[in-house]
N, C-alpha and C positions, 0 to 999 in steps of 0.2 A: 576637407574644408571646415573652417569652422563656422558655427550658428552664430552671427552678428544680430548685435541689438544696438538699435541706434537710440543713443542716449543724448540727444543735443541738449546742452543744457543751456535754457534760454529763461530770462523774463516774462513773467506775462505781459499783455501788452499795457502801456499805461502812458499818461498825458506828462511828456517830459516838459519843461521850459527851455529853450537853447539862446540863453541871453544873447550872446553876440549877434546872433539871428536877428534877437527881436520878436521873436513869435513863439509859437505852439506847435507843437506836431505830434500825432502816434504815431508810433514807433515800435518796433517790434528789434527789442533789444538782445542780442542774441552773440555769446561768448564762439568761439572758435568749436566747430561741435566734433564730436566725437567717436568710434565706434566702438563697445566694449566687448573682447569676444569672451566664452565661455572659459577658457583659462585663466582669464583676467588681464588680457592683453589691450593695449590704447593705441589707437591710431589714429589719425586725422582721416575725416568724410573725403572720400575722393572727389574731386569738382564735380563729375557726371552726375552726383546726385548732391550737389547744391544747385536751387532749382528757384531760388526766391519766395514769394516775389519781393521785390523793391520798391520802396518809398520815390515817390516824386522828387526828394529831396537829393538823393543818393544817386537819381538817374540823370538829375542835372549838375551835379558835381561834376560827376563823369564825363558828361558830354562838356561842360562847359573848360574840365581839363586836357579833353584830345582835342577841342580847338587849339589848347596850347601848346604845350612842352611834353605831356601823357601820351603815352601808346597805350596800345592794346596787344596783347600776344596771345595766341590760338595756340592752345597744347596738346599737342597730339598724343601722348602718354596720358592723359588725365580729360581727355574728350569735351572741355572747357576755357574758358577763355578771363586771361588778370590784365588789371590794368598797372600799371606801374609809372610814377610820380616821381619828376626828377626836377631841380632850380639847384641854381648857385647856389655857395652859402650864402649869398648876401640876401637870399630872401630865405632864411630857413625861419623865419616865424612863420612866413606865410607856410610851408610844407610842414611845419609839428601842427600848426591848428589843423591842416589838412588830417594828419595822422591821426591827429587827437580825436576829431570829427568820426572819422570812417572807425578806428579800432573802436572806440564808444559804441560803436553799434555793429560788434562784431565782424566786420568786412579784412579785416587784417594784423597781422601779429599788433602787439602792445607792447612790444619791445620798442620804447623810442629810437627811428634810425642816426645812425654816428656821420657826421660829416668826415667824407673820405677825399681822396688826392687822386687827380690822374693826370697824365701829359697832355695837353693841348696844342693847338696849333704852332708853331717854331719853336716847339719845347717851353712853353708858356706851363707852369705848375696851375690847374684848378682846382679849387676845393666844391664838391659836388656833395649833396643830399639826396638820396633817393629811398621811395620803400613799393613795396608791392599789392596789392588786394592779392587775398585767397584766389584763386581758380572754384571761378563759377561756370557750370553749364548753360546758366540763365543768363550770362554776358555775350554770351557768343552775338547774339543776333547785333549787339552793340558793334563789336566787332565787325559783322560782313557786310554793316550800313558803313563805316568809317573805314575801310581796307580792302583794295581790290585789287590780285594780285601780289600782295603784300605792300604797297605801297596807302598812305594816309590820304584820305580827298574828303571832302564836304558832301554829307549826306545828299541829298536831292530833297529833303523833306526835315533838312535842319531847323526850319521853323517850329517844327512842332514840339521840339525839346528846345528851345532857347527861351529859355523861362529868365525871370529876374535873378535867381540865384544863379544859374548855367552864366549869365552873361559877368556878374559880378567874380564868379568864378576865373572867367574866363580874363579877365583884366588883371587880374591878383596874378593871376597864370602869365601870361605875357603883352600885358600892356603897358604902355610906358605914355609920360604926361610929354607932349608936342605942342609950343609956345601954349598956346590957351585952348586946347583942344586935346583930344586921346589920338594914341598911335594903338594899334593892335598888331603888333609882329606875324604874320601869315606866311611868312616867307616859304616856308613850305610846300604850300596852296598852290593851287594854278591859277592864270588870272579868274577862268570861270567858277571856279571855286570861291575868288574873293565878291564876283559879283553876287552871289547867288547869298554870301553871309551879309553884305550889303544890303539886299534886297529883306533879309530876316528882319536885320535892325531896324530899317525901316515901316515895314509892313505890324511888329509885332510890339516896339516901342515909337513910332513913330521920329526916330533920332535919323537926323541925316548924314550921311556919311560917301566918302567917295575911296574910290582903289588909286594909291599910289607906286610907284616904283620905289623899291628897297635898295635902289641906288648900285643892284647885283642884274647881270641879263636872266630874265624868268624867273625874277623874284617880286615879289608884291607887300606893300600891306596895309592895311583900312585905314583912314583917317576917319573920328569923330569931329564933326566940327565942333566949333566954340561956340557958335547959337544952340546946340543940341546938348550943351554940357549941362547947365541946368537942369534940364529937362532928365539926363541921365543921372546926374547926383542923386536926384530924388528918387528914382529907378533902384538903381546898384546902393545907396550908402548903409543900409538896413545886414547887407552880406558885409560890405567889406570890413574887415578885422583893422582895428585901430594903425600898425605897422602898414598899413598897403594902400591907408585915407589918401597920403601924397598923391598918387596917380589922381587923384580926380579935383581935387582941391582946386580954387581960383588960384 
């Protein structure tokens, strides 16, 4: 076996600016790390020992993208868990900033992802965007709150991560503008699943919101009203990136 020496090479930590944000953060900026062994061989840190920790900022990404279109996968080869980040191309601004955001601070290749083709539903051609985070050990828990059985559901304690960024996230993700009000696509969700992200919105920004029917049997998804739009603009417009303003706009 060889004597590893882990060489992560990372920033120290320092007060970045994230314009689009709006705000300040530290940040603990840190490249794709490494191990170097005594022969002079490189290989990539196996997940098990990425271990964090993580930015408030980074945990509401996350969570504010597996309310949407994001999964999470548990790897059983590498005892850690990636998330992976998938939209049309019609929103591939919205997923390079995504990219841009996470590889910026080490969480995934910097290889910008290629918009690819697959078949769709009655042989419909789609052009898809997708890219991955690293396999981290410190995601898993993210994972066994959002997947039970393998299947996606709503924490029980998703309030505690539905931050102003998570939700802003989360609309960029799959929300779409409904006459004068937001749609949030959940369709995935169960109805109790929608009450319970209903109950978040409300208790945590005080936006009122109700579960509708996705027009499919055992599908759902949130209405924002139009008296709570306001009130949400001011909330989310600080995250959302100039290309994804429409969803919230009068």
């Amino acid at each position: 076996d060889y004597l590893l020496r882990l060489t992560c090479l990372v920033n120290s930590f320092k007060i970045i600016n994230i314009d689009y944000l709006n705000y300040s953060v530290i940040s603990l900026t840190c490249i794709t790390p490494f191990f170097t062994t005594l022969k002079g061989g490189i290989s990539k840190l196996k997940g098990f020992h990425r271990i964090g920790p993580h930015n408030l900022d980074i945990i509401s990404i996350i969570f504010g993208s597996l309310l949407g279109d994001a999964h999470g996968e548990k790897r059983s080869t590498s005892g850690g868990t990636r998330i992976s980040f998938y939209q049309e191309s019609t929103h591939v601004s919205y997923l390079l900033w995504l990219h841009s955001y996470l590889s910026f601070r080490g969480y995934c290749n910097i290889i910008i992802p290629a918009i690819t083709t697959r078949l769709g539903v009655k042989g419909v051609v789609r052009q898809i965007i997708r890219f991955h985070t690293w396999t981290y050990s410190s995601f898993n828990w993210i994972y066994d709150l959002f997947y039970v059985n393998g299947i996606k559901m709503v924490p029980s304690n998703i309030a505690e991560y539905l931050t102003p960024l998570a939700l802003a996230v989360w609309i960029m993700d799959d929300g779409t503008k409904a006459s004068a009000g937001l749609r949030l696509c959940t369709n995935s969700f169960t109805y109790s699943d929608c009450l319970l992200l209903v109950k978040a919105l409300n208790d945590n920004f005080s936006l009122k919101a109700t579960v509708q029917s996705a027009g499919a049997p055992n599908q759902y998804c949130i209405y924002i009203w139009k008296e709570s739009m306001p009130l949400l603009r001011s909330i989310v417009s600080p995250y959302i990136i100039p290309e994804m303003k429409y969803k919230i706009i009068e």
